[in-house]
The first five atom37 places (N, CA, C, CB, O) and aatype in JSON, in Angstrom:
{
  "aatype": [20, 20, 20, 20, 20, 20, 20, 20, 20, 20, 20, 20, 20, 20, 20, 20, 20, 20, 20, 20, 20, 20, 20, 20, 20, 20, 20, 20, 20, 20, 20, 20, 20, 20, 20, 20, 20, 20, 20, 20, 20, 20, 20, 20, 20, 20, 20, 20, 20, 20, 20, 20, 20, 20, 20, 20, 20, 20, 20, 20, 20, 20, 20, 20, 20, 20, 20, 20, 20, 20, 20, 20, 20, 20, 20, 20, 20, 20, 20, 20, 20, 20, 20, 20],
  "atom_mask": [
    [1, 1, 1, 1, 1],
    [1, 1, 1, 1, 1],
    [1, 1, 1, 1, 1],
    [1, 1, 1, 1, 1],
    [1, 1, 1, 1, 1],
    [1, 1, 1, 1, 1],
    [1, 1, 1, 1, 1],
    [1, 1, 1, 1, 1],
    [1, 1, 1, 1, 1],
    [1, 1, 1, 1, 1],
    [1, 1, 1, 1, 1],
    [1, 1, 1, 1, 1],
    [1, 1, 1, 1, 1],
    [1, 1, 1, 1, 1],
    [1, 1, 1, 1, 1],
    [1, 1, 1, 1, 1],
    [1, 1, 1, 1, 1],
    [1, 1, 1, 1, 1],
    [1, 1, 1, 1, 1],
    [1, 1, 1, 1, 1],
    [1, 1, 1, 1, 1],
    [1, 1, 1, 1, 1],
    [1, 1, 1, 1, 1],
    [1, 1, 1, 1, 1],
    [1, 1, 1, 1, 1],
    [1, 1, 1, 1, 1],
    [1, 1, 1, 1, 1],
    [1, 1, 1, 1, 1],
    [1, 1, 1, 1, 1],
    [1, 1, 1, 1, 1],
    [1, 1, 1, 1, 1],
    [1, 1, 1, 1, 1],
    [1, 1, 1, 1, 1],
    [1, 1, 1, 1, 1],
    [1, 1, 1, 1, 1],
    [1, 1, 1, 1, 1],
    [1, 1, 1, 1, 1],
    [1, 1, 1, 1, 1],
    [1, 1, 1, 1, 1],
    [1, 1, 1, 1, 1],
    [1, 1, 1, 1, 1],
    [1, 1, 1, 1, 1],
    [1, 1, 1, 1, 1],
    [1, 1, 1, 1, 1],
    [1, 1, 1, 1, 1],
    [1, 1, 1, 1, 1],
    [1, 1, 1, 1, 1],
    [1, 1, 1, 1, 1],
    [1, 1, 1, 1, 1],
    [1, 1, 1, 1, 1],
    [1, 1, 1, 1, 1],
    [1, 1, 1, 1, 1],
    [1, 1, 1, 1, 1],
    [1, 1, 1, 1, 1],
    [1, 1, 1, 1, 1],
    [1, 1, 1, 1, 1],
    [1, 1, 1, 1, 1],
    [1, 1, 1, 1, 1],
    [1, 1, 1, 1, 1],
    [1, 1, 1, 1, 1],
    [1, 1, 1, 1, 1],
    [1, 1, 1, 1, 1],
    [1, 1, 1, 1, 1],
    [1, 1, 1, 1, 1],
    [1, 1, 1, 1, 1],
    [1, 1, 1, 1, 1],
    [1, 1, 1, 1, 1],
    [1, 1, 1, 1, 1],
    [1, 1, 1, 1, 1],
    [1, 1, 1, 1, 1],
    [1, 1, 1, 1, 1],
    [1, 1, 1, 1, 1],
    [1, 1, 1, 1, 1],
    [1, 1, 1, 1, 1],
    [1, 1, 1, 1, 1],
    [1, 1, 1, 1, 1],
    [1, 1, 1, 1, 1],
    [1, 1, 1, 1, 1],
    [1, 1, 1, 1, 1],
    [1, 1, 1, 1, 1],
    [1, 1, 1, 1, 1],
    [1, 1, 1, 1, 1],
    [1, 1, 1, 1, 1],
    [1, 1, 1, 1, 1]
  ],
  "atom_positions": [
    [[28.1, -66.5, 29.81], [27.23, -67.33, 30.63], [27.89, -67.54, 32.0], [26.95, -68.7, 29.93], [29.11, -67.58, 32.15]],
    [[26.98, -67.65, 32.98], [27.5, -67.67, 34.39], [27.82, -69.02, 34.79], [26.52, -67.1, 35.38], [26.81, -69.72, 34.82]],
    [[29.15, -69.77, 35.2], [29.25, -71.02, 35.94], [28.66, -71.35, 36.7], [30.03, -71.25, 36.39], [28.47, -70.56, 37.63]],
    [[28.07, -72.62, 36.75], [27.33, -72.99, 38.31], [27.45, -72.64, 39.02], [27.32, -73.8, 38.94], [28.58, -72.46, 39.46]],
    [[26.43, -72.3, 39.59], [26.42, -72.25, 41.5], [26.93, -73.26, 42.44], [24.98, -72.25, 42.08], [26.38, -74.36, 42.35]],
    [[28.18, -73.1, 43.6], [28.46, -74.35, 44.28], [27.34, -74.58, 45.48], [30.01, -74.29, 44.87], [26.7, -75.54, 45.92]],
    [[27.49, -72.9, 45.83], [26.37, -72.74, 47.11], [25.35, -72.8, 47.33], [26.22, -71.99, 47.59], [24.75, -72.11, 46.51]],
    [[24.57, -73.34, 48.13], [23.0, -73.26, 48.1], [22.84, -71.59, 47.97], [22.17, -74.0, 49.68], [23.58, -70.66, 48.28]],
    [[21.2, -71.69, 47.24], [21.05, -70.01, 46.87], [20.66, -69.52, 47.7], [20.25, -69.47, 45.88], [20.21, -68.4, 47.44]],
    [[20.57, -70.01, 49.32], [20.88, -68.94, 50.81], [22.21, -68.55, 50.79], [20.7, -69.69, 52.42], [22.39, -67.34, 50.97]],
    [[23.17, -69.24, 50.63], [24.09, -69.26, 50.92], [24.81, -68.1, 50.1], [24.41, -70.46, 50.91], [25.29, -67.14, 50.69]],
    [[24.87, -68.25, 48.49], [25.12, -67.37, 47.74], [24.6, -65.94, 47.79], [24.89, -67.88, 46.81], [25.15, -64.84, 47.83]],
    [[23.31, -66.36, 47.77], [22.36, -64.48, 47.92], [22.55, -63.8, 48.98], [20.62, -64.38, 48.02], [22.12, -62.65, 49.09]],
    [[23.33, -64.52, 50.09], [23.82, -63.47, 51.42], [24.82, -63.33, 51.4], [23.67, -63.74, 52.76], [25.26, -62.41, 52.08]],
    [[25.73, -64.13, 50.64], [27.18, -63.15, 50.29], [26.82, -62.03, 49.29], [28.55, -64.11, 49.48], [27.31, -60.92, 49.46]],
    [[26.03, -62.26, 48.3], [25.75, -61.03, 47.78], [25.19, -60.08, 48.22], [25.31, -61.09, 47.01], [25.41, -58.9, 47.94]],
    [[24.37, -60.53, 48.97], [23.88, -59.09, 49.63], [24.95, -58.45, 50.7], [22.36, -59.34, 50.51], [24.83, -57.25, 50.92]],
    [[25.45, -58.8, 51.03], [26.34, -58.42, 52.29], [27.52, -57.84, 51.44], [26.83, -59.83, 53.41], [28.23, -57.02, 52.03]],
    [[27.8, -58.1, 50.22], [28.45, -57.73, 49.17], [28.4, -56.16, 49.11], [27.88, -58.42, 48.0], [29.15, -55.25, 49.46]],
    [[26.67, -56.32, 48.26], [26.38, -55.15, 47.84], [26.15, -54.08, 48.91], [25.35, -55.29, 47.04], [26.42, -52.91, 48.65]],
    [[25.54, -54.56, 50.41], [25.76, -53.74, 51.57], [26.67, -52.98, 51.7], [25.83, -54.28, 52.5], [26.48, -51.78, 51.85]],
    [[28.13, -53.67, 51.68], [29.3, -53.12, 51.97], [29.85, -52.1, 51.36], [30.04, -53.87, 51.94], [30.57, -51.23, 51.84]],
    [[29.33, -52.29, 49.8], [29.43, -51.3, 48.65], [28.45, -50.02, 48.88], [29.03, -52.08, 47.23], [28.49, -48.93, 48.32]],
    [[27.45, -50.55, 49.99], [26.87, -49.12, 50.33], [25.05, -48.82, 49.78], [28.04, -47.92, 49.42], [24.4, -47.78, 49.72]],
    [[24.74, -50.13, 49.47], [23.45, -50.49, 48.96], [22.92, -51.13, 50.22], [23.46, -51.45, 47.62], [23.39, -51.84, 51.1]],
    [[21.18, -50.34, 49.79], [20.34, -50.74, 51.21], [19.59, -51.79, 51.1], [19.39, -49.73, 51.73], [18.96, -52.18, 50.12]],
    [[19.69, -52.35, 52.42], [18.58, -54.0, 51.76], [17.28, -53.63, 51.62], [18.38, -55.54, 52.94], [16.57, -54.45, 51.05]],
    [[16.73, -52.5, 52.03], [15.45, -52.11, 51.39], [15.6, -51.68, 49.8], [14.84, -50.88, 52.23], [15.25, -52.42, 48.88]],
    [[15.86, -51.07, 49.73], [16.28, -50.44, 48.47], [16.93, -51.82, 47.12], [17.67, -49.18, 49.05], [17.19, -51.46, 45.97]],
    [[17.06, -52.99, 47.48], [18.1, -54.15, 46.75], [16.19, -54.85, 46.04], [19.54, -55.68, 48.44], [15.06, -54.4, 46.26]],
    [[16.59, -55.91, 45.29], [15.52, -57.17, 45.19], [16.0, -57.9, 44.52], [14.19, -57.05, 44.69], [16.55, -57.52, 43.49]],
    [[15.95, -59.36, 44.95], [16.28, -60.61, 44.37], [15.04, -61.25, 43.4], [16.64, -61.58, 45.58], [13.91, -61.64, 43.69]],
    [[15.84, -61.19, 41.98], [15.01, -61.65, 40.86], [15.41, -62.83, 40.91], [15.12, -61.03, 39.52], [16.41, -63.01, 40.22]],
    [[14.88, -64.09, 41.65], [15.04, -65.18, 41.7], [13.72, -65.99, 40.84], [15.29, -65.41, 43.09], [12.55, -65.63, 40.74]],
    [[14.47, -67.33, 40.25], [13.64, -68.27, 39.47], [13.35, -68.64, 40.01], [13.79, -68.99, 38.73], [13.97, -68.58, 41.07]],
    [[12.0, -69.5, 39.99], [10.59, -70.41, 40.77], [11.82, -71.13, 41.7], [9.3, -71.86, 39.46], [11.67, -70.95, 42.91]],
    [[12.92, -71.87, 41.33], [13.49, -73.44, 41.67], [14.36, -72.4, 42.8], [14.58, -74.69, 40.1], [14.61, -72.92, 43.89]],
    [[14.81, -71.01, 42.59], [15.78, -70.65, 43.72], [14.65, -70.3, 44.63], [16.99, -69.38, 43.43], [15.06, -70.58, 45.76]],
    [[13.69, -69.92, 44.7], [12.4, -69.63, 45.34], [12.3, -70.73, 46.34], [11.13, -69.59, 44.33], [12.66, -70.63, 47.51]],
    [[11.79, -71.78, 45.78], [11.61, -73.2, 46.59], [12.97, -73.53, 46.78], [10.78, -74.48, 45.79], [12.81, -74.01, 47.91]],
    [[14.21, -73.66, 46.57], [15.44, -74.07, 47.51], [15.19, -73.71, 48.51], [16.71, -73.64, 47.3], [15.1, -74.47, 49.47]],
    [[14.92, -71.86, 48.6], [14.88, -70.51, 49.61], [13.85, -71.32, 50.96], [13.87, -68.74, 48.62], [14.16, -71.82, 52.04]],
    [[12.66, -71.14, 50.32], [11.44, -71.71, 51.2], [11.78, -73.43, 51.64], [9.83, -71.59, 50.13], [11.0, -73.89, 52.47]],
    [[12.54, -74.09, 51.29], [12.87, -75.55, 51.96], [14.32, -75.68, 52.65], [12.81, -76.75, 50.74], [14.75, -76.64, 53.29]],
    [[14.97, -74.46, 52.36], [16.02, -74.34, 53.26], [16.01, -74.34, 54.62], [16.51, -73.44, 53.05], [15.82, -73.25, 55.16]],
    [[16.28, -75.9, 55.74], [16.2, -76.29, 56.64], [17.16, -75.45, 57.7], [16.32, -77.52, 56.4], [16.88, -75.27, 58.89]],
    [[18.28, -75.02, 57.09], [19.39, -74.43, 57.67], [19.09, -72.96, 57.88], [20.61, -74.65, 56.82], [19.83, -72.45, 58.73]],
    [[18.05, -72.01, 57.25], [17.56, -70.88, 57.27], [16.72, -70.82, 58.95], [16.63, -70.74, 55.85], [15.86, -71.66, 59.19]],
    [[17.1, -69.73, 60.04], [16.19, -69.15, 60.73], [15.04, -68.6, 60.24], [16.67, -68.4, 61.28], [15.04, -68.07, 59.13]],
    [[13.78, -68.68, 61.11], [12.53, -68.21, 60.69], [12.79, -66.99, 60.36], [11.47, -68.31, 61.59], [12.45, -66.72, 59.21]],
    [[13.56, -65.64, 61.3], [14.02, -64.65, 60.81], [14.83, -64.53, 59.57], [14.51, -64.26, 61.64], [15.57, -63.55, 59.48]],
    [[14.79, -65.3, 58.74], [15.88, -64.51, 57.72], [14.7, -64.88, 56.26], [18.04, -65.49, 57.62], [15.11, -64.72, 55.11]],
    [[13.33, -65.35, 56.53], [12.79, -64.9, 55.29], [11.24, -64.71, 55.99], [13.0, -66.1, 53.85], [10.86, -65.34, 56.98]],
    [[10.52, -63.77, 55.33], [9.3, -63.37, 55.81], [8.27, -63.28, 54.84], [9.41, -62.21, 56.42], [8.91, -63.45, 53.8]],
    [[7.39, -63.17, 54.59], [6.27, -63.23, 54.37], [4.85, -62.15, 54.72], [6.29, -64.24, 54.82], [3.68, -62.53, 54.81]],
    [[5.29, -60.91, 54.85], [4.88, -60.34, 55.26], [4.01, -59.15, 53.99], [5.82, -60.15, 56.16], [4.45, -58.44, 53.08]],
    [[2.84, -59.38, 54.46], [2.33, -58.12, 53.62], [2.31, -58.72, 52.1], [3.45, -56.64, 53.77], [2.65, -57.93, 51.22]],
    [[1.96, -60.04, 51.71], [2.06, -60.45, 50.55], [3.45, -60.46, 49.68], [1.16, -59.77, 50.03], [3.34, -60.78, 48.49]],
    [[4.94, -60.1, 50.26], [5.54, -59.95, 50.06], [7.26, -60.79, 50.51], [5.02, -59.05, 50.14], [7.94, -60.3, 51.4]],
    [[7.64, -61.84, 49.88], [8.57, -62.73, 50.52], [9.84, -62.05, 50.47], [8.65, -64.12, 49.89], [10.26, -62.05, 49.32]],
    [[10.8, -61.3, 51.5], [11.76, -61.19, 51.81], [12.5, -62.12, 51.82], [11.75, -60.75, 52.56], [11.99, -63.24, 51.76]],
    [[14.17, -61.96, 51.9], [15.4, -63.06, 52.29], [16.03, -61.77, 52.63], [16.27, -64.3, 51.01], [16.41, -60.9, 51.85]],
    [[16.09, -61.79, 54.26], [17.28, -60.96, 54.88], [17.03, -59.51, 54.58], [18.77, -61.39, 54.26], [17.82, -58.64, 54.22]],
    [[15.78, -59.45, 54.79], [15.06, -57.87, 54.15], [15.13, -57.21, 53.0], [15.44, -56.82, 54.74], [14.88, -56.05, 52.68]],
    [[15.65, -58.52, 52.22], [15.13, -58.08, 50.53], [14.29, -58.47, 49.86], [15.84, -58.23, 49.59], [13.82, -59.61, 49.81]],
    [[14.03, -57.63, 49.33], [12.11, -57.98, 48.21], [13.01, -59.09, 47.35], [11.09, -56.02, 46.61], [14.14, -59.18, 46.85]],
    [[11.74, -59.94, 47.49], [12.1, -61.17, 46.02], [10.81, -61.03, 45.49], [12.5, -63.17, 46.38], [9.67, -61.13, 45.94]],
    [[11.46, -60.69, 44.06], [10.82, -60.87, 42.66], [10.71, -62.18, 42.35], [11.56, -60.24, 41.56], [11.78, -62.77, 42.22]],
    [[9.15, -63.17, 42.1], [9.83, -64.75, 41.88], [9.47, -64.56, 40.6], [9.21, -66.31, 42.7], [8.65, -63.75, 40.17]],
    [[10.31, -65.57, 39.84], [10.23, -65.81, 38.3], [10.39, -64.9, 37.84], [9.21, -66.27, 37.69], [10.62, -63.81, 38.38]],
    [[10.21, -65.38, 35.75], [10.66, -64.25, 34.8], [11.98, -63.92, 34.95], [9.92, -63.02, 34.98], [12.31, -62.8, 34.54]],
    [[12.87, -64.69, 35.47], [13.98, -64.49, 34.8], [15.11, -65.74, 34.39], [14.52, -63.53, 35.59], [15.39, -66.55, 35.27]],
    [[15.51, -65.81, 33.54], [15.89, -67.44, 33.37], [17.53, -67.28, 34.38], [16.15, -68.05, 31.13], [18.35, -68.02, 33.82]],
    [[18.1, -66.68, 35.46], [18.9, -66.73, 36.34], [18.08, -65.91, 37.67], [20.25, -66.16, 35.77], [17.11, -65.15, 37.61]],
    [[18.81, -66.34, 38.8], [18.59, -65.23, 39.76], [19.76, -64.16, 39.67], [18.49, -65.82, 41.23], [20.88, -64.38, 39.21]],
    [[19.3, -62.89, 40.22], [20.24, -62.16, 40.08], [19.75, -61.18, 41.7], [20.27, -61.41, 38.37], [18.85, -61.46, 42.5]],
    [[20.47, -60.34, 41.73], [20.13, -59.81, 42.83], [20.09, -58.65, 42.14], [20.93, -59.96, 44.05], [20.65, -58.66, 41.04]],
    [[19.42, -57.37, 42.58], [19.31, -55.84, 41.67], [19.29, -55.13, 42.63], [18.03, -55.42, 40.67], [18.31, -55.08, 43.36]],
    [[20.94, -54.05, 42.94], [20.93, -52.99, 43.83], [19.84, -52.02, 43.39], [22.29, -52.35, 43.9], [19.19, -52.05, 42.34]],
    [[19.78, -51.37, 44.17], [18.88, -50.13, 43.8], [19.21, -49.25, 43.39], [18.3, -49.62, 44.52], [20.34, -48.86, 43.67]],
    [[18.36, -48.52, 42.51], [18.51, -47.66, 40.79], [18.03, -48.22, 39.72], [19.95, -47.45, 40.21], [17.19, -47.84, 38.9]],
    [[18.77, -49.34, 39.81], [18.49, -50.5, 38.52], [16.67, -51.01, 37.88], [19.26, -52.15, 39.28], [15.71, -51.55, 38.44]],
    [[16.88, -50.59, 36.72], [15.12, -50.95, 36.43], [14.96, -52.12, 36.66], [14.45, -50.77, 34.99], [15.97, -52.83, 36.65]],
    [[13.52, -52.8, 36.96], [13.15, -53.92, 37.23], [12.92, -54.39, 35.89], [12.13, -53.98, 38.16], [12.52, -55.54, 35.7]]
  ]
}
């Protein structure tokens, strides 16, 4: 089982992504399987620029990654390859 989170889940999901970047994974190619509650942190995060989540095309990005909301009882982030 995973220990709490200290960071808000902006905070966390862009070290991970910048993580998995570095490792050579594309933020198109990535998607954050985030739960309803990291969803709404995401969307009430005051500290977030308008640029860093979008809405575009029926589709909510964070930092140009697809978010999957719900259906999963953690968020996780999923480089690409990985089945959904």
């Amino acid at each position: 089982m995973n220990p709490p989170r200290r960071l808000s889940a902006a905070l966390h999901f862009r070290a991970e992504i910048e993580k998995a970047e570095a490792a050579g994974a594309a933020r198109d190619g990535m998607s954050l399987h985030l739960t309803l509650n990291d969803v709404d942190a995401l969307k009430r995060d005051r500290s977030l620029s308008v640029t860093d989540i979008s809405f575009a095309g029926g589709t909510m990005r964070y930092l140009g990654v697809k978010i999957v909301q719900g259906g999963v009882p953690a968020s996780i982030l999923q480089p690409a390859g990985e089945s959904d």
